[in-house]
PDB file of N, H, CA, C and O in Angstrom:
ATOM      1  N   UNK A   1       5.573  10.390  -8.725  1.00  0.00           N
ATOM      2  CA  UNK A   1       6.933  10.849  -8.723  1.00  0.00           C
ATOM      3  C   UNK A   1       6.930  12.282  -9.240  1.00  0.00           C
ATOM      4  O   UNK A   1       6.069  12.574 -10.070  1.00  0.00           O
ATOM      5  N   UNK A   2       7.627  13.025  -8.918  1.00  0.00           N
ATOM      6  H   UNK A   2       8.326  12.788  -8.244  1.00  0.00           H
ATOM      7  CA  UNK A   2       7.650  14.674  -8.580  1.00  0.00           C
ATOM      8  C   UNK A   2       9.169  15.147  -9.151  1.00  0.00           C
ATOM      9  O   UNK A   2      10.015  14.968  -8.275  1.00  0.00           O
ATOM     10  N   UNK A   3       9.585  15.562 -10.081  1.00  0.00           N
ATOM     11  H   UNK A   3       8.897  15.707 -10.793  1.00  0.00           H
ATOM     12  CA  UNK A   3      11.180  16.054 -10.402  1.00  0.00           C
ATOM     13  C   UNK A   3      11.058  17.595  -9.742  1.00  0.00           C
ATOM     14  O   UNK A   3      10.165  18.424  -9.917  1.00  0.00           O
ATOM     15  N   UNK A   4      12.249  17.681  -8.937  1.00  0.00           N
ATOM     16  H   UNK A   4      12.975  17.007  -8.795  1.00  0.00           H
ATOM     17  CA  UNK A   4      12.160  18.422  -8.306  1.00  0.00           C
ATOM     18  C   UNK A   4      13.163  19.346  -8.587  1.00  0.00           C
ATOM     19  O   UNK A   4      13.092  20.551  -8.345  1.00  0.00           O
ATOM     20  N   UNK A   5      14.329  18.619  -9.229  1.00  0.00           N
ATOM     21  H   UNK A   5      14.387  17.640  -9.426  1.00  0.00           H
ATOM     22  CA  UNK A   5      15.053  19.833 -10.417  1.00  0.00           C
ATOM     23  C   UNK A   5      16.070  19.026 -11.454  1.00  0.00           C
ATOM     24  O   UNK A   5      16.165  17.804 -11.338  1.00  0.00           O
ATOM     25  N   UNK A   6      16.567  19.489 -12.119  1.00  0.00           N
ATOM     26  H   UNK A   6      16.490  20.481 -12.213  1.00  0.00           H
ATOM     27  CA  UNK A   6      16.960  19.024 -13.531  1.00  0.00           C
ATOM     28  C   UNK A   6      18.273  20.198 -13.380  1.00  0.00           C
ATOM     29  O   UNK A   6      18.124  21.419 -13.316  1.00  0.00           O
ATOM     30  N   UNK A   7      19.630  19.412 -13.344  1.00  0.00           N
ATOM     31  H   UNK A   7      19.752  18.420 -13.396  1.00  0.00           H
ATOM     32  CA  UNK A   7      20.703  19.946 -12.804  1.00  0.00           C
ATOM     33  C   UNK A   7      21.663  19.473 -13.792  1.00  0.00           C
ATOM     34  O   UNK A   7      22.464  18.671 -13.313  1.00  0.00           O
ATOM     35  N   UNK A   8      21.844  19.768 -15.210  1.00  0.00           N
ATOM     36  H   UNK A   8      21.192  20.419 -15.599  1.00  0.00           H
ATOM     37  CA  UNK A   8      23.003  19.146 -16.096  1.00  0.00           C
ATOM     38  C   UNK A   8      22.513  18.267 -16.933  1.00  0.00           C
ATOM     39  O   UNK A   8      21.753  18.414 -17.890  1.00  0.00           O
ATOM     40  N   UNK A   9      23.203  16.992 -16.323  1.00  0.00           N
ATOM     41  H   UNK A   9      23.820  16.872 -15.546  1.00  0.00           H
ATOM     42  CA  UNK A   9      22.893  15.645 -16.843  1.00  0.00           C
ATOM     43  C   UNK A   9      21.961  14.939 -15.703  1.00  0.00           C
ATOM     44  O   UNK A   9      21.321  13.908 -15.912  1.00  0.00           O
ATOM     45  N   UNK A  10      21.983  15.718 -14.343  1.00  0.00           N
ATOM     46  H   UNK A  10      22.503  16.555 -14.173  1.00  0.00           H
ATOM     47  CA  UNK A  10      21.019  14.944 -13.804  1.00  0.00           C
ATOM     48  C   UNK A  10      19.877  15.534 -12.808  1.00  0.00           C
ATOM     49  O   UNK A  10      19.923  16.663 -12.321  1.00  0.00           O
ATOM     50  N   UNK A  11      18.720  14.464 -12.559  1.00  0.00           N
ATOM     51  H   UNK A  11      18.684  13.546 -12.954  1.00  0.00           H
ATOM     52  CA  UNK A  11      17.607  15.041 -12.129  1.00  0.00           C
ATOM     53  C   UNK A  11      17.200  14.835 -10.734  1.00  0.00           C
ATOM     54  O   UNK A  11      17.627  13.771 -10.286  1.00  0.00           O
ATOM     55  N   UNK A  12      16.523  15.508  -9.937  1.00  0.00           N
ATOM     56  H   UNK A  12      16.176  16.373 -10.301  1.00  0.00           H
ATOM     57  CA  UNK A  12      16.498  15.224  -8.782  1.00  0.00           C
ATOM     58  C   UNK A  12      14.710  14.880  -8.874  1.00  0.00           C
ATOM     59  O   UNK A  12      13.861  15.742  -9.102  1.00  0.00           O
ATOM     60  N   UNK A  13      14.491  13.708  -8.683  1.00  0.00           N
ATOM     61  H   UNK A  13      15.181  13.008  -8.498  1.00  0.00           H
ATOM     62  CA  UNK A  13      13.096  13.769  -8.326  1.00  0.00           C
ATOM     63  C   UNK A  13      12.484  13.141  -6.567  1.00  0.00           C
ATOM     64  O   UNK A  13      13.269  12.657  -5.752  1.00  0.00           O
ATOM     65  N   UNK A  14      10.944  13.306  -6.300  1.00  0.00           N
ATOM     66  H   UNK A  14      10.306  13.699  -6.963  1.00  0.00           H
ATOM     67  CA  UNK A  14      10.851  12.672  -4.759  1.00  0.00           C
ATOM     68  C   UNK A  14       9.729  11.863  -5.520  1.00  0.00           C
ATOM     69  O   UNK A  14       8.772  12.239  -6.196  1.00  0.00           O
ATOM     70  N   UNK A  15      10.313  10.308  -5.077  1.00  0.00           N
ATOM     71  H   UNK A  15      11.091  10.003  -4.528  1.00  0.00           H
ATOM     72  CA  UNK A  15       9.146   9.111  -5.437  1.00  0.00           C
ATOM     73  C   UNK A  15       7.866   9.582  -3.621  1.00  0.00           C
ATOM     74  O   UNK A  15       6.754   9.057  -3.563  1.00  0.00           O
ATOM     75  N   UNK A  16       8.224  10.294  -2.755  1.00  0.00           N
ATOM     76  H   UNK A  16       9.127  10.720  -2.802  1.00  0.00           H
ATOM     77  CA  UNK A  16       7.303   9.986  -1.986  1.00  0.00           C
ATOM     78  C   UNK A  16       6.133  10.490  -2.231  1.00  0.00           C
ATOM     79  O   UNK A  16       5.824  11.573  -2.728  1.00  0.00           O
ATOM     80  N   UNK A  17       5.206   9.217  -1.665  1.00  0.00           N
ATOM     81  H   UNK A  17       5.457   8.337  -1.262  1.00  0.00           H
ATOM     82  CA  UNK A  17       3.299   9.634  -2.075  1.00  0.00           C
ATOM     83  C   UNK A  17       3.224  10.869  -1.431  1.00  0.00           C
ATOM     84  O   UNK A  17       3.729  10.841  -0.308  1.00  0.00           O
ATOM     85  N   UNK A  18       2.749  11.968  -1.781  1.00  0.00           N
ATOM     86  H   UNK A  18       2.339  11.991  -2.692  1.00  0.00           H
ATOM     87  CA  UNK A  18       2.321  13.199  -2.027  1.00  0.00           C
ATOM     88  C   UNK A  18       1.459  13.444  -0.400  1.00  0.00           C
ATOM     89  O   UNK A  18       1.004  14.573  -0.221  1.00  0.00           O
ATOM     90  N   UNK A  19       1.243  12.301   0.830  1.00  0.00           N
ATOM     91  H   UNK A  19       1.613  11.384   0.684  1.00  0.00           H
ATOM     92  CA  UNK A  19       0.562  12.492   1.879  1.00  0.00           C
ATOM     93  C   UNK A  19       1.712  12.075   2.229  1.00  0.00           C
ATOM     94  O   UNK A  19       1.701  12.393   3.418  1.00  0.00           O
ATOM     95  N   UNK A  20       2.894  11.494   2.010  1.00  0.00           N
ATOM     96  H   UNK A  20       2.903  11.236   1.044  1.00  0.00           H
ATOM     97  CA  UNK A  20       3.723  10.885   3.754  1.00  0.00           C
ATOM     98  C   UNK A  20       3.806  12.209   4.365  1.00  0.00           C
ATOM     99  O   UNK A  20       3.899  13.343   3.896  1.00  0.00           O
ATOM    100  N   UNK A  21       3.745  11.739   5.534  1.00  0.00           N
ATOM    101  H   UNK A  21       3.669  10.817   5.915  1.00  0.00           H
ATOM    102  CA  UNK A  21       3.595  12.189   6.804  1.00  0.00           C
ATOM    103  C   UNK A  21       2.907  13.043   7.680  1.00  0.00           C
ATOM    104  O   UNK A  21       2.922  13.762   8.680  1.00  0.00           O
ATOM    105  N   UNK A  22       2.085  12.386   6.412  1.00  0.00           N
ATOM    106  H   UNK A  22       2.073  11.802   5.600  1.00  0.00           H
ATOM    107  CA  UNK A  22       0.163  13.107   6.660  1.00  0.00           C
ATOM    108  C   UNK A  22      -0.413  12.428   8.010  1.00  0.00           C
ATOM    109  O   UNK A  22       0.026  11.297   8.220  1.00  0.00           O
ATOM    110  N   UNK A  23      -1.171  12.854   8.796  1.00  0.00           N
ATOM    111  H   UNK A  23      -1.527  13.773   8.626  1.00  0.00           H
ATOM    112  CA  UNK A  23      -1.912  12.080   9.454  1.00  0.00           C
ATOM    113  C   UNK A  23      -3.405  11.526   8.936  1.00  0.00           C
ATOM    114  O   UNK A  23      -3.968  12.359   8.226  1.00  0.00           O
ATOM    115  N   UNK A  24      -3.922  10.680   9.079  1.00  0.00           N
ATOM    116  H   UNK A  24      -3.464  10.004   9.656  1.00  0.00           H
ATOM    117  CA  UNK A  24      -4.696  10.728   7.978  1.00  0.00           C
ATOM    118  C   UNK A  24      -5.919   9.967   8.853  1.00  0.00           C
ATOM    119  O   UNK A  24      -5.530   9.098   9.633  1.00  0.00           O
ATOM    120  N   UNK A  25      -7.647  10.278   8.770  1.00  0.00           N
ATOM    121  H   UNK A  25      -7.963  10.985   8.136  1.00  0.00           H
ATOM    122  CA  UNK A  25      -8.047   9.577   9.409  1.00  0.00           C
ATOM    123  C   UNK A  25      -9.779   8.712   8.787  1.00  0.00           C
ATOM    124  O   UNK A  25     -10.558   9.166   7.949  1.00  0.00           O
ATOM    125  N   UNK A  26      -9.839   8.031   9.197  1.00  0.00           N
ATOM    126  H   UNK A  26      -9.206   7.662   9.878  1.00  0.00           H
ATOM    127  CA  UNK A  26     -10.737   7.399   7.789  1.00  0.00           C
ATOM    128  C   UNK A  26     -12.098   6.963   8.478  1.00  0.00           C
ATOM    129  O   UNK A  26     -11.935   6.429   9.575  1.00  0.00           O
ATOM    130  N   UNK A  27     -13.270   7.075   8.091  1.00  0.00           N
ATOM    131  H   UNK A  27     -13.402   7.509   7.200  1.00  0.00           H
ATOM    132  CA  UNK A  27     -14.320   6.359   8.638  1.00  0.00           C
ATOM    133  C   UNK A  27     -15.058   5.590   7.941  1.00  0.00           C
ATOM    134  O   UNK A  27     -15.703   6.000   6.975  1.00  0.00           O
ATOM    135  N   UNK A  28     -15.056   4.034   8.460  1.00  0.00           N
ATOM    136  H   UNK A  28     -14.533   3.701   9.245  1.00  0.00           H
ATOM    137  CA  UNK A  28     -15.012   2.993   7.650  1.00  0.00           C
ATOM    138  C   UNK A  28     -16.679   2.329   8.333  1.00  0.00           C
ATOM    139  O   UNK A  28     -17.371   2.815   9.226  1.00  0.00           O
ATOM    140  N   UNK A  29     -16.889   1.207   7.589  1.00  0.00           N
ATOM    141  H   UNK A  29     -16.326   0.812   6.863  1.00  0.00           H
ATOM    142  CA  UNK A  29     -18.178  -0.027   7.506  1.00  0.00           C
ATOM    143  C   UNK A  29     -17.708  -0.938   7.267  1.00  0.00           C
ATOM    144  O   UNK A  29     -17.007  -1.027   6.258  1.00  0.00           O
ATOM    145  N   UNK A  30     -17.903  -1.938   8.072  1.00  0.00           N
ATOM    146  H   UNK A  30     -18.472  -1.867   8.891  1.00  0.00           H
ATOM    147  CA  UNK A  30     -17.391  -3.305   8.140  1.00  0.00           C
ATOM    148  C   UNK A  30     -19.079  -4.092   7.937  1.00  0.00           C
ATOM    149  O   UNK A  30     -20.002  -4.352   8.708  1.00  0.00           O
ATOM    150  N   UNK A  31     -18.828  -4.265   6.473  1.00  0.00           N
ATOM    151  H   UNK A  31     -18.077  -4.054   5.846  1.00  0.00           H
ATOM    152  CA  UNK A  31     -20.161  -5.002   5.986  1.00  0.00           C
ATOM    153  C   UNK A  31     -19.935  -6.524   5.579  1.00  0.00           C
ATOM    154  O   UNK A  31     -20.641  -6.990   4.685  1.00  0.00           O
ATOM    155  N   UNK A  32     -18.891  -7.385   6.257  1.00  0.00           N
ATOM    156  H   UNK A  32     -18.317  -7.007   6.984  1.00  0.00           H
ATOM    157  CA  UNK A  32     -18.511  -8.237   6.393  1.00  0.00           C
ATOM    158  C   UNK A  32     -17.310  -8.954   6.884  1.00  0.00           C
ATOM    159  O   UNK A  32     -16.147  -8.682   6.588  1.00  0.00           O
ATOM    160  N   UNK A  33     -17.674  -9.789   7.576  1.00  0.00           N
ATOM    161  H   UNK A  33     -18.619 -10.009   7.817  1.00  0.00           H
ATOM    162  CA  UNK A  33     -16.777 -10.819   8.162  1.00  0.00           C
ATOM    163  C   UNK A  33     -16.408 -12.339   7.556  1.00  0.00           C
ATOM    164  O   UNK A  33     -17.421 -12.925   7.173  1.00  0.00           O
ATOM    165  N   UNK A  34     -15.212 -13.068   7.397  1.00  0.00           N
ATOM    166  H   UNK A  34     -14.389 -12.592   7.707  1.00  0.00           H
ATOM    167  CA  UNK A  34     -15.368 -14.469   7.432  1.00  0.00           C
ATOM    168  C   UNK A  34     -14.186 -14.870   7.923  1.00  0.00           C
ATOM    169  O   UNK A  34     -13.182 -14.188   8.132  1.00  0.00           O
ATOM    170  N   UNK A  35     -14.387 -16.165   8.117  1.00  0.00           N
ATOM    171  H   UNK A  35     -15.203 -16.718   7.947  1.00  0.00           H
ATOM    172  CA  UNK A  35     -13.249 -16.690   8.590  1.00  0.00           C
ATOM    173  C   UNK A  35     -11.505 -16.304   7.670  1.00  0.00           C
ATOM    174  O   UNK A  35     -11.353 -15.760   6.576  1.00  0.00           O
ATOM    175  N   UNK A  36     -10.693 -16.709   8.403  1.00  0.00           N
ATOM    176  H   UNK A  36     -10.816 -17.150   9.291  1.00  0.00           H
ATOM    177  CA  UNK A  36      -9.556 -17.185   7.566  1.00  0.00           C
ATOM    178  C   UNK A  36      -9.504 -18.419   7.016  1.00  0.00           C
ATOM    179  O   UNK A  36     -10.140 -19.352   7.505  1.00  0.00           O
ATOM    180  N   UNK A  37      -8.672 -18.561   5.848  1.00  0.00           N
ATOM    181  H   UNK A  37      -8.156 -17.803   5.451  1.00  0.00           H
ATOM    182  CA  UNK A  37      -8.691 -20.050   5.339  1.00  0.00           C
ATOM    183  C   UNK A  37      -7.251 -20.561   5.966  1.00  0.00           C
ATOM    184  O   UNK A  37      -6.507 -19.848   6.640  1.00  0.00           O
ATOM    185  N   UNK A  38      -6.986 -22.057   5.578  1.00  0.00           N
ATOM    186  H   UNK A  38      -7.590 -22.636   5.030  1.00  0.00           H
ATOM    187  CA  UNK A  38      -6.105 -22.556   6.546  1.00  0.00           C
ATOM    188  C   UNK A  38      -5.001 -22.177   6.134  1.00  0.00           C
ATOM    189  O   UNK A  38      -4.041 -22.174   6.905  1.00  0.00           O
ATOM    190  N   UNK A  39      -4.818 -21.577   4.202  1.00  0.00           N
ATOM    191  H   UNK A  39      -5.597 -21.580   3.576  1.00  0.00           H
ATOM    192  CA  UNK A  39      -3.627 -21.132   3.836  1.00  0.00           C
ATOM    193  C   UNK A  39      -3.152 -19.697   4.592  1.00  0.00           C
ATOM    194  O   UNK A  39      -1.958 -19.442   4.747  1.00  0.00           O
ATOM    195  N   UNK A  40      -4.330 -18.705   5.088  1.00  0.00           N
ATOM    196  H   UNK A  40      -5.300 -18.913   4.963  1.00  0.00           H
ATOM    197  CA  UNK A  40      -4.084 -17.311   5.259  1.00  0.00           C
ATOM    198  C   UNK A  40      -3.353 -17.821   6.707  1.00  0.00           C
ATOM    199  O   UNK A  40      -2.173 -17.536   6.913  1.00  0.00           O
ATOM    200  N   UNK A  41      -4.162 -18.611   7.711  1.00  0.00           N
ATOM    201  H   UNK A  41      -5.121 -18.842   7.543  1.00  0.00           H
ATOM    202  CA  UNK A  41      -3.410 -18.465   8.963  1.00  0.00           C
ATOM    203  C   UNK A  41      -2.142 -19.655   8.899  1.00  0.00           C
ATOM    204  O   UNK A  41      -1.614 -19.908   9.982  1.00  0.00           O
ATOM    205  N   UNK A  42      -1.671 -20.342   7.764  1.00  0.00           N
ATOM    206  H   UNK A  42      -2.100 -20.137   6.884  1.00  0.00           H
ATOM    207  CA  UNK A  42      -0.286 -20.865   7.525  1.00  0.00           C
ATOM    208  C   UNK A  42       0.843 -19.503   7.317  1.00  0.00           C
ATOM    209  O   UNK A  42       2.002 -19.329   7.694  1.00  0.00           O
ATOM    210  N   UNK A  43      -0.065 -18.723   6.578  1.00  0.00           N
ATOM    211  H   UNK A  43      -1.007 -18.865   6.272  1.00  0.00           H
ATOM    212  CA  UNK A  43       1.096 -17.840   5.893  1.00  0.00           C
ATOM    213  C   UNK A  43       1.040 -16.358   6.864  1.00  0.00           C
ATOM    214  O   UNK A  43       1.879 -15.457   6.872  1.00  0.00           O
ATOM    215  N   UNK A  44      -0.145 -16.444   7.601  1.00  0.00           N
ATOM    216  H   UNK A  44      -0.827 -17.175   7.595  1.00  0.00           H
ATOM    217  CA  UNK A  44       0.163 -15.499   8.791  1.00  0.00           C
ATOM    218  C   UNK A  44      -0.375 -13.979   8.083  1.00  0.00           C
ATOM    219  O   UNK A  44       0.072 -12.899   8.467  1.00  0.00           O
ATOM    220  N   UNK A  45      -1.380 -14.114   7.018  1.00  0.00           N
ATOM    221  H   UNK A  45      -1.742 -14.991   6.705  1.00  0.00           H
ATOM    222  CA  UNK A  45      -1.754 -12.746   6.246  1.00  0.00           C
ATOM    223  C   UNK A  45      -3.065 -13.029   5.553  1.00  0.00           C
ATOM    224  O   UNK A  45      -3.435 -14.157   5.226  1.00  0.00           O
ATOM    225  N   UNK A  46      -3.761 -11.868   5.350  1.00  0.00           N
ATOM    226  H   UNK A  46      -3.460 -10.952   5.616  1.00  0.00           H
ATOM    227  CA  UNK A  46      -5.052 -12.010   4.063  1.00  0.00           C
ATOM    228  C   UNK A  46      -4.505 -12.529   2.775  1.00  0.00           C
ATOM    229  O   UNK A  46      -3.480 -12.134   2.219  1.00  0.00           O
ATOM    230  N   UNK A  47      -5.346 -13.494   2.359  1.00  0.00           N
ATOM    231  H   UNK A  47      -6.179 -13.815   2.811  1.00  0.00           H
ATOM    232  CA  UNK A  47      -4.840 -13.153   0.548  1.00  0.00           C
ATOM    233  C   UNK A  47      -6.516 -12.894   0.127  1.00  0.00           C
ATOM    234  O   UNK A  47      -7.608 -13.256   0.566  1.00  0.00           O
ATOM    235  N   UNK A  48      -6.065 -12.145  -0.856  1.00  0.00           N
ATOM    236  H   UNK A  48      -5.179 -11.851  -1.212  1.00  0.00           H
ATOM    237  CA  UNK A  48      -6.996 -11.626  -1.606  1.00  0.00           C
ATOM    238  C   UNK A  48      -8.373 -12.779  -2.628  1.00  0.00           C
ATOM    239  O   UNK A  48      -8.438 -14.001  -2.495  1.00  0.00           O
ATOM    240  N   UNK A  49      -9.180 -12.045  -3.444  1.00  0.00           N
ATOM    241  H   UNK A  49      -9.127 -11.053  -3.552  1.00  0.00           H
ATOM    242  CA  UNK A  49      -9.789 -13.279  -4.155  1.00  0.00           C
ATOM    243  C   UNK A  49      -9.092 -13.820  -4.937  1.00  0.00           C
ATOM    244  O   UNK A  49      -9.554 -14.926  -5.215  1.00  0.00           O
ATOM    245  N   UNK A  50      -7.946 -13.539  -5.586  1.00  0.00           N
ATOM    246  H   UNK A  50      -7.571 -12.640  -5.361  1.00  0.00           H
ATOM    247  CA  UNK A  50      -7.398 -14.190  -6.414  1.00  0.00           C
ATOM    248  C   UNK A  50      -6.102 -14.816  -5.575  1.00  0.00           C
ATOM    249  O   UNK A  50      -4.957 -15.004  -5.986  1.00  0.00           O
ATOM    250  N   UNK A  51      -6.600 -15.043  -4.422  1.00  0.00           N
ATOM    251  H   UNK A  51      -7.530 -14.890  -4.088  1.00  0.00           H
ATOM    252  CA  UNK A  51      -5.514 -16.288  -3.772  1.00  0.00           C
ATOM    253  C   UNK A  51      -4.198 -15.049  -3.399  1.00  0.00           C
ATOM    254  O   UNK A  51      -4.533 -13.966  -2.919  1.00  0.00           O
ATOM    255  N   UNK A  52      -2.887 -15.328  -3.650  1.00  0.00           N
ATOM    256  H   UNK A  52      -2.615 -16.208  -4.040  1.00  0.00           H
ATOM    257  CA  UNK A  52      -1.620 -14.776  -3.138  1.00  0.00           C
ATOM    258  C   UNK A  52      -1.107 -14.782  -4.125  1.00  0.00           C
ATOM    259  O   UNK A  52      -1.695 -15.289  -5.081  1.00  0.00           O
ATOM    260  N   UNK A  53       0.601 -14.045  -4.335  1.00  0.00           N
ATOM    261  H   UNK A  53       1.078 -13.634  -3.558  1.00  0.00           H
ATOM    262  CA  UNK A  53       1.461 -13.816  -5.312  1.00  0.00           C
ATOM    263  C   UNK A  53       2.316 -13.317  -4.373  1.00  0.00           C
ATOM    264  O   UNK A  53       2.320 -12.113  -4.121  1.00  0.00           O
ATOM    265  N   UNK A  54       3.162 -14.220  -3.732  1.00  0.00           N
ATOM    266  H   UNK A  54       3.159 -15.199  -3.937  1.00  0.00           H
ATOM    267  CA  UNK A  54       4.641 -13.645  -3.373  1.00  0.00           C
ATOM    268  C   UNK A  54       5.750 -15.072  -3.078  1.00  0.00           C
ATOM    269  O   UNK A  54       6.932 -14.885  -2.787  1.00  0.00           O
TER     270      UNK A  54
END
């Protein structure tokens, strides 16, 4: 978060990450594969190692 000015009593800041509307391009390694478990393709997403939280 970025304050972008301080006007009185109030402040103007920009919460946006510092790249939106970056193009951005990445070169990756896929040093593994596995299946989905039966909860990920119930819930239609990855969960992580520590299972889900939503």
């Amino acid at each position: 978060m970025t304050v972008k000015a301080v006007e009185g009593d109030n402040v103007v800041v920009d919460a946006n990450f510092p790249l939106a509307g970056q193009d951005l391009t990445f070169e990756v390694e896929i040093v593994e594969i596995r299946a989905a478990s039966a909860e990920e393709l119930e819930h239609g997403h990855v969960h992580g190692a520590g299972g889900h939280h939503h």
